[in-house]
VEXDREN-368614 format. One record per atom (N, C-alpha, C): x, y, z; residue in three letters; residue number from 1; atom name. Coordinates in pm, 1 decimal. Layout:
N
east->X	north->Y	up->Z	r->ALA	k->NUM	a->CA
...
! end
This chain:
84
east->1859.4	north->310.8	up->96.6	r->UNK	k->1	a->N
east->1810.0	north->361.5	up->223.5	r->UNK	k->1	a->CA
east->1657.4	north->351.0	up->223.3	r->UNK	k->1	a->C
east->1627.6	north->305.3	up->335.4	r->UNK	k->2	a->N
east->1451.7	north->277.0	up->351.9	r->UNK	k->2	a->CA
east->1443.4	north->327.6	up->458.8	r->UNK	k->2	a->C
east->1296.9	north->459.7	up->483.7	r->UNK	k->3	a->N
east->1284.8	north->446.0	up->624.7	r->UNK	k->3	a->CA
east->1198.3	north->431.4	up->639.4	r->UNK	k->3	a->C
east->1141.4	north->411.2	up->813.8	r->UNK	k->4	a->N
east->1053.2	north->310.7	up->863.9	r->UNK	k->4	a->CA
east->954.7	north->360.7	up->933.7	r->UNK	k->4	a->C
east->815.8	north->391.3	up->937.8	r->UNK	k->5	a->N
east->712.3	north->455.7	up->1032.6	r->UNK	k->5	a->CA
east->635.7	north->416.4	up->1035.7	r->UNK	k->5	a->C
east->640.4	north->320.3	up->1226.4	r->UNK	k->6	a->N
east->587.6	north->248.5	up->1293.8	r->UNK	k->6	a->CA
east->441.5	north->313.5	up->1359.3	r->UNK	k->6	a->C
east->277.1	north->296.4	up->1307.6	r->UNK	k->7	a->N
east->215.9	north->406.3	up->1373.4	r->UNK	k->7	a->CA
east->133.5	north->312.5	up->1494.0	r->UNK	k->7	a->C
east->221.4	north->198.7	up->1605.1	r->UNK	k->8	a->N
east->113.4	north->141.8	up->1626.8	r->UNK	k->8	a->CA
east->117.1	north->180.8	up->1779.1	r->UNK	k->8	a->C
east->230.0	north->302.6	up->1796.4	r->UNK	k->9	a->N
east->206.1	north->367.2	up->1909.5	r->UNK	k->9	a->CA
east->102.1	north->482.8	up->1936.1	r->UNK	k->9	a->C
east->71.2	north->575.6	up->1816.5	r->UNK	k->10	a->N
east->3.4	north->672.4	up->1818.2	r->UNK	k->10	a->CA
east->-125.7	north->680.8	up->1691.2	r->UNK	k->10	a->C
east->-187.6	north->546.8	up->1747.4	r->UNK	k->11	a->N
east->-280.5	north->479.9	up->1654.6	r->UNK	k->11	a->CA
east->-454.0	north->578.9	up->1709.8	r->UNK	k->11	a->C
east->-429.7	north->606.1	up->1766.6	r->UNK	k->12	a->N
east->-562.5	north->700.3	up->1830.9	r->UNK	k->12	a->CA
east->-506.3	north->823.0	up->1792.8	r->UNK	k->12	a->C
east->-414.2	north->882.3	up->1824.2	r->UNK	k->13	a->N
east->-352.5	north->1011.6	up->1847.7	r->UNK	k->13	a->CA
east->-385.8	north->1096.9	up->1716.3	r->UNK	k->13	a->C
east->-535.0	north->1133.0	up->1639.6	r->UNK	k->14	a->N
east->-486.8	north->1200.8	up->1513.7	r->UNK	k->14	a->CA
east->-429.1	north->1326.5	up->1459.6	r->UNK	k->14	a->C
east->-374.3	north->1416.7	up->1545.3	r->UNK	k->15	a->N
east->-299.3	north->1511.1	up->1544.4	r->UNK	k->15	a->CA
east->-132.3	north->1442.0	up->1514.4	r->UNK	k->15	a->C
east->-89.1	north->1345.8	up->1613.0	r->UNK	k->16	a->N
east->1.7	north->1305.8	up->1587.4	r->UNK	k->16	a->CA
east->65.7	north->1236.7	up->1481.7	r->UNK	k->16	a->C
east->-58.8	north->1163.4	up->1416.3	r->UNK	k->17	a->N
east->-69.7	north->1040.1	up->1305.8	r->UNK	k->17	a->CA
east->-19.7	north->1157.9	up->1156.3	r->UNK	k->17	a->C
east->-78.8	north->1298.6	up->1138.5	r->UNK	k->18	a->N
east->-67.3	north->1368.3	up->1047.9	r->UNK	k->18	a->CA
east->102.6	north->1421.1	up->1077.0	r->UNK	k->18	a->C
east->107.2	north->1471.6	up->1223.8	r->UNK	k->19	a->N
east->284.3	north->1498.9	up->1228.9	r->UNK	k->19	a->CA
east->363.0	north->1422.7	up->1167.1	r->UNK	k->19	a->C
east->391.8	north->1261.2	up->1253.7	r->UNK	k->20	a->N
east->481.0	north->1134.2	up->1170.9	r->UNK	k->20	a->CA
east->432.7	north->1155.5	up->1055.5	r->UNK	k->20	a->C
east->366.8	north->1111.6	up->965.7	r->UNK	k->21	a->N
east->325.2	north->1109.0	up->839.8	r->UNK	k->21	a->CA
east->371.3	north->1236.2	up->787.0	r->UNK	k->21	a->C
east->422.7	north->1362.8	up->806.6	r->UNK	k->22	a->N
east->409.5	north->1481.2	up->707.3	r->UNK	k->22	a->CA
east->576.2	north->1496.3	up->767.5	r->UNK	k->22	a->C
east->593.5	north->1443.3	up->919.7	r->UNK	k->23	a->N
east->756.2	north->1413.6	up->930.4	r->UNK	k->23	a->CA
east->865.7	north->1301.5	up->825.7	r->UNK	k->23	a->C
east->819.1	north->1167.5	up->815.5	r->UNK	k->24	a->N
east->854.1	north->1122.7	up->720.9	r->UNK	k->24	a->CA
east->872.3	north->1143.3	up->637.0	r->UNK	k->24	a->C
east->776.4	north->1195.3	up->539.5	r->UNK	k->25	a->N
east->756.8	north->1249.6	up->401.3	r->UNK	k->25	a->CA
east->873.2	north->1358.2	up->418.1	r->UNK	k->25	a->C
east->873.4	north->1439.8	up->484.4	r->UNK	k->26	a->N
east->1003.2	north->1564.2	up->480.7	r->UNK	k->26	a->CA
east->1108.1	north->1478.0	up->511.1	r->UNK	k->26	a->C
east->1151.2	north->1419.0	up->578.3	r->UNK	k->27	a->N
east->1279.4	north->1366.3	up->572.1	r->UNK	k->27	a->CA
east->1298.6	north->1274.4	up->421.0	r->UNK	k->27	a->C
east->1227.9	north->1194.4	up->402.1	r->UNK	k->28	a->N
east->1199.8	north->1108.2	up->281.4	r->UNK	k->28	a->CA
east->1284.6	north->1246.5	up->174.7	r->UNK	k->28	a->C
east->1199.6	north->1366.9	up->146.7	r->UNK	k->29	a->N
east->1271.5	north->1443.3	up->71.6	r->UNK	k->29	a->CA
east->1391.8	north->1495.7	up->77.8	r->UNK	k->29	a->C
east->1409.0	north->1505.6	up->255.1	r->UNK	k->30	a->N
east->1555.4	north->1570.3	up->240.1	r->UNK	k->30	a->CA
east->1669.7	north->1497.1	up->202.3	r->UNK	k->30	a->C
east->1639.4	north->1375.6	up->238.2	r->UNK	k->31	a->N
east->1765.7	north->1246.8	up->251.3	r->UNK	k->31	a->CA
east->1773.7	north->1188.8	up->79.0	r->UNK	k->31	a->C
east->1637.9	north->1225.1	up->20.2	r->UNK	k->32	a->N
east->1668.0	north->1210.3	up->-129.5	r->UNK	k->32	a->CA
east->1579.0	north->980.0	up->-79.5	r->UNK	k->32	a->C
east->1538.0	north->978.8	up->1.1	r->UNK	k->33	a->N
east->1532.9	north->852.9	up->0.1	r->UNK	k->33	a->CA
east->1408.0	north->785.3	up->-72.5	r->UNK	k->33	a->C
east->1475.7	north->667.8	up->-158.9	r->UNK	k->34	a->N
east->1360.9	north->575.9	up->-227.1	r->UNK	k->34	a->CA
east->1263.8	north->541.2	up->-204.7	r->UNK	k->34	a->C
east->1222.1	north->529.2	up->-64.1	r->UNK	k->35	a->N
east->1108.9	north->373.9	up->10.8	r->UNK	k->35	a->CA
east->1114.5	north->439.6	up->85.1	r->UNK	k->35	a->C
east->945.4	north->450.2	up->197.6	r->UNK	k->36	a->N
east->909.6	north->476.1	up->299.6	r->UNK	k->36	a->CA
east->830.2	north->346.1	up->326.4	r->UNK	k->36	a->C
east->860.5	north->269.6	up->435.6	r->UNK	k->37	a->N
east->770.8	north->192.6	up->473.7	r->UNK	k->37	a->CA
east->669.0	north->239.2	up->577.9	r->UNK	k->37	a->C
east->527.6	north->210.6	up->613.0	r->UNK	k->38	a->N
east->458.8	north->281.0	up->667.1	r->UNK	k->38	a->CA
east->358.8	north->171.5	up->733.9	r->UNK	k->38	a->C
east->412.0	north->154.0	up->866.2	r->UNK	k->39	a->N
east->322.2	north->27.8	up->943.5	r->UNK	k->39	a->CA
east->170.2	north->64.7	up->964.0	r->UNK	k->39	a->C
east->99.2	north->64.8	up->986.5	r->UNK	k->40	a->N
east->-40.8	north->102.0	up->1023.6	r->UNK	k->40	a->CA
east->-91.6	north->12.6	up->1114.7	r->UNK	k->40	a->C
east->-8.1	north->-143.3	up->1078.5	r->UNK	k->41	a->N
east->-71.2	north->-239.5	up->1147.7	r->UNK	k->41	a->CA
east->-226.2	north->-295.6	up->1075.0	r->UNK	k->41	a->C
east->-307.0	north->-396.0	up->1123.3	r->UNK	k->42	a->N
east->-330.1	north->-507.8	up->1058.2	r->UNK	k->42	a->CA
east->-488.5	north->-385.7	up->1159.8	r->UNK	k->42	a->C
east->-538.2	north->-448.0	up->1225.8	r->UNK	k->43	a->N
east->-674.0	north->-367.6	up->1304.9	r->UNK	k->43	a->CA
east->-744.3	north->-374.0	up->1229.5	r->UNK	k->43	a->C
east->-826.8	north->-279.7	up->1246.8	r->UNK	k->44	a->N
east->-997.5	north->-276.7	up->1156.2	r->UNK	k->44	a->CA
east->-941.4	north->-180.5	up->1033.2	r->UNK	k->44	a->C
east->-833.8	north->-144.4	up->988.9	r->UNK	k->45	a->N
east->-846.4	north->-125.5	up->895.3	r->UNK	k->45	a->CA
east->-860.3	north->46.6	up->840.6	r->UNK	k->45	a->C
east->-899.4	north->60.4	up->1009.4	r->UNK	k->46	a->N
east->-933.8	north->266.2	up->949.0	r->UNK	k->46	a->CA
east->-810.9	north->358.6	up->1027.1	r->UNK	k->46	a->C
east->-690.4	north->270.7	up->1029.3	r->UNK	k->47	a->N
east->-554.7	north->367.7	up->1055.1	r->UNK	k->47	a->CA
east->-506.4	north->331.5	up->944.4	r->UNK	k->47	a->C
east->-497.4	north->224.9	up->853.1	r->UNK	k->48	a->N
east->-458.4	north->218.0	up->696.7	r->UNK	k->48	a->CA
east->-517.9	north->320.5	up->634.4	r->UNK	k->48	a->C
east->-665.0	north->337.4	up->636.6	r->UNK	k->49	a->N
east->-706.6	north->423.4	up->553.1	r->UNK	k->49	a->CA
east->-720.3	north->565.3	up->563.5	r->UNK	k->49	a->C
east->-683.3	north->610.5	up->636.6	r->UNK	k->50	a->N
east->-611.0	north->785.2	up->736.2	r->UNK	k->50	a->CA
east->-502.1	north->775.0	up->652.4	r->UNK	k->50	a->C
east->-434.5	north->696.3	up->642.5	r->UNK	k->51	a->N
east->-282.9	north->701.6	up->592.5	r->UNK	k->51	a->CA
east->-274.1	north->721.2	up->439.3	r->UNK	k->51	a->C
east->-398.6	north->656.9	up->417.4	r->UNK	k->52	a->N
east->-383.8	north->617.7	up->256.2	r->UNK	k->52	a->CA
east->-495.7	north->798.0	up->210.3	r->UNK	k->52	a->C
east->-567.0	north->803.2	up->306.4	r->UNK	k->53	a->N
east->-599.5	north->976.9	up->246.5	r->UNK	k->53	a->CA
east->-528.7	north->1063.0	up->290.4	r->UNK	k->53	a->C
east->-421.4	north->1044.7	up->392.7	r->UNK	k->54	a->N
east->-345.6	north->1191.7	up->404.2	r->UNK	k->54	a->CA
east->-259.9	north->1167.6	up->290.7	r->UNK	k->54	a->C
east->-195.2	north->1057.3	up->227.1	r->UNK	k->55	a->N
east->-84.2	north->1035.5	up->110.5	r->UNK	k->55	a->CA
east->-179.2	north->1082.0	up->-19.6	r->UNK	k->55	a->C
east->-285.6	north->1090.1	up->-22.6	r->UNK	k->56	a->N
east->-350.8	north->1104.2	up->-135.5	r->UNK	k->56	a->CA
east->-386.1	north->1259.1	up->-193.8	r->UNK	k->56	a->C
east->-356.2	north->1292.6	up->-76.0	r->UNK	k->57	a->N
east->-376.9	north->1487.4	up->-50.7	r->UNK	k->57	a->CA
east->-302.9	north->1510.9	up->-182.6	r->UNK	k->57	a->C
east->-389.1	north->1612.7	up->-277.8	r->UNK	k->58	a->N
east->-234.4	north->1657.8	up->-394.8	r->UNK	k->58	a->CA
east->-123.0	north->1722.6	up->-327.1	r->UNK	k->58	a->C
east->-86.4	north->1801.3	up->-243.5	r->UNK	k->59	a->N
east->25.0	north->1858.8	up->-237.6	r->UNK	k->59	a->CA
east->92.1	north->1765.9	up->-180.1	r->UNK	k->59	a->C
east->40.9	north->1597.4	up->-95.1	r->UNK	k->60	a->N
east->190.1	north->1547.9	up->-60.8	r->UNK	k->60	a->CA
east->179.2	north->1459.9	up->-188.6	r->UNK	k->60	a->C
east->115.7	north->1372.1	up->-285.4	r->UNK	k->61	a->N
east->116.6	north->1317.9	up->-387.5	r->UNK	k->61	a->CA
east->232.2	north->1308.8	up->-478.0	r->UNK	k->61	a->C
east->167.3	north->1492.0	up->-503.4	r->UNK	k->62	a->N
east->320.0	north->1546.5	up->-577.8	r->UNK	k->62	a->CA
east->453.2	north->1478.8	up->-545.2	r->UNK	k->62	a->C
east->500.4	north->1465.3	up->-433.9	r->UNK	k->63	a->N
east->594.3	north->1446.1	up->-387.5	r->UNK	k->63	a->CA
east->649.4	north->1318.5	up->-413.9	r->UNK	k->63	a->C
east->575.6	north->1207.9	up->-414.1	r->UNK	k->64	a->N
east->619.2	north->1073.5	up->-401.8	r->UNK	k->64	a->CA
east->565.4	north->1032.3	up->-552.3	r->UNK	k->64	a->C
east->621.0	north->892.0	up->-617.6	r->UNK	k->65	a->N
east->612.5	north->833.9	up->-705.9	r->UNK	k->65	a->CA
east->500.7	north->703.3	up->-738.9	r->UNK	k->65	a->C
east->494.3	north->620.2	up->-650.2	r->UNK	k->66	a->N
east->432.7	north->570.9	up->-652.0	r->UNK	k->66	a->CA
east->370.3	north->521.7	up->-508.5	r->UNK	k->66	a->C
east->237.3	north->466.1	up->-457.2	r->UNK	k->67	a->N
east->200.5	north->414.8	up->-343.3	r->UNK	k->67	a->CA
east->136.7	north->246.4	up->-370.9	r->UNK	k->67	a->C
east->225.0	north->161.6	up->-299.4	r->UNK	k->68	a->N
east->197.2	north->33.0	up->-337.0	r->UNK	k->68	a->CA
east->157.2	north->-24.3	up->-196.5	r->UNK	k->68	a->C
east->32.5	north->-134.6	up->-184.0	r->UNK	k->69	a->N
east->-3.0	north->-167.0	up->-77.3	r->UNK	k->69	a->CA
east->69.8	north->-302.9	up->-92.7	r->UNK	k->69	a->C
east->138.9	north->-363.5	up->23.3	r->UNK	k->70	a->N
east->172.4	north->-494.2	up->56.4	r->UNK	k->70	a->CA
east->88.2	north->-650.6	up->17.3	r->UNK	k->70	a->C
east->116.3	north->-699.5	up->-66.0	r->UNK	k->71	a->N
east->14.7	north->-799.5	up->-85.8	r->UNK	k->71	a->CA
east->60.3	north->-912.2	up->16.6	r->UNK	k->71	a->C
east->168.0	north->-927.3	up->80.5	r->UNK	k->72	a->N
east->166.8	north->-1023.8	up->166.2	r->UNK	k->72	a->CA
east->140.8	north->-1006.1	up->290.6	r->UNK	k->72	a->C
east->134.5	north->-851.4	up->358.7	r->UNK	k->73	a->N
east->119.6	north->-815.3	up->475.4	r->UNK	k->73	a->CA
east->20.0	north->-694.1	up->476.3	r->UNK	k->73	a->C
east->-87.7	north->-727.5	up->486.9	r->UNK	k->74	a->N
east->-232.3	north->-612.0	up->484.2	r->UNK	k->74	a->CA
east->-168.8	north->-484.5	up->567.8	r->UNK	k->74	a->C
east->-128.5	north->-508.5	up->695.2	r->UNK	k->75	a->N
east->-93.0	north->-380.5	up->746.2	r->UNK	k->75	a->CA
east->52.6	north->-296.8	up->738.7	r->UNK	k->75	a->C
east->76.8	north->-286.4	up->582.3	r->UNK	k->76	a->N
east->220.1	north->-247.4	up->575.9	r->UNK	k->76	a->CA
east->207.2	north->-161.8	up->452.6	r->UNK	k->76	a->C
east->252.6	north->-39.9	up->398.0	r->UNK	k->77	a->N
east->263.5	north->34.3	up->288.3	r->UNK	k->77	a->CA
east->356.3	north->91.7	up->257.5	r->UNK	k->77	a->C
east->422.7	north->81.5	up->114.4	r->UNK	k->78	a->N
east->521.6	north->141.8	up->76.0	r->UNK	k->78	a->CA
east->493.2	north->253.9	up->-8.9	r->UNK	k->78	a->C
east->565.8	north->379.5	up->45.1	r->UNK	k->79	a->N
east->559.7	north->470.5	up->-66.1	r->UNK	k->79	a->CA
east->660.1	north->481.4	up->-114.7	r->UNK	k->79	a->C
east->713.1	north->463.1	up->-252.2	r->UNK	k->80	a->N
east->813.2	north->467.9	up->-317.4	r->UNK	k->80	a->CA
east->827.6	north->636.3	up->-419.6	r->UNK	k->80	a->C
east->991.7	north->695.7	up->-373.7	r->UNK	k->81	a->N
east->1013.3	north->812.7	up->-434.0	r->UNK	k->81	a->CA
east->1064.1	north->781.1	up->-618.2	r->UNK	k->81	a->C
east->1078.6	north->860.8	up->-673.4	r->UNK	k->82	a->N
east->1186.3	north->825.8	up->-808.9	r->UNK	k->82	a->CA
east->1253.1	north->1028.0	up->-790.8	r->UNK	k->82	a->C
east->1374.2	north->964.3	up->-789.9	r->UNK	k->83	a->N
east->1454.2	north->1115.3	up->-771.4	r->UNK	k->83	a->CA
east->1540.2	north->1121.9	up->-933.9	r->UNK	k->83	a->C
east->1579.6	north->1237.2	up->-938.5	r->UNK	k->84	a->N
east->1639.5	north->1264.2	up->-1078.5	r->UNK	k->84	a->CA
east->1779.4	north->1312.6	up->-1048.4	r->UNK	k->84	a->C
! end
């Protein structure tokens, strides 16, 4: 199971950008799921990097396993869980 969060509707919106993002992540935990993919889209570059400091926060950190950036597609990020 992979799920998918598309942010290239609420790419201004930064109230909203922290909701999806802290919505995912909770479902990600409840569903027990491996992979979050996380679009940001390709742009200048500073809705990737919102994304990449709200994931960096320690208390959501904790949560996830690893954060790998896409080497074939600049505007795409996976956060990968490891569950026990």
């Amino acid at each position: 199971m992979k799920l998918k969060l598309d942010l290239h509707d609420i790419y201004n919106k930064g109230q909203s950008i922290d909701r999806a993002l802290q919505g995912i992540i909770d479902e990600a935990v409840a569903k027990r799921a491996p992979l979050i993919e996380i679009i940001p889209g390709k742009g200048s570059g500073q809705l990737k990097k919102r994304v990449i400091r709200f994931l960096e926060q320690k208390e959501i950190k904790a949560l996830y396993h690893r954060l790998e950036k896409d080497s074939k597609n600049f505007g795409r990020l996976f956060v990968h869980f490891r569950w026990k």
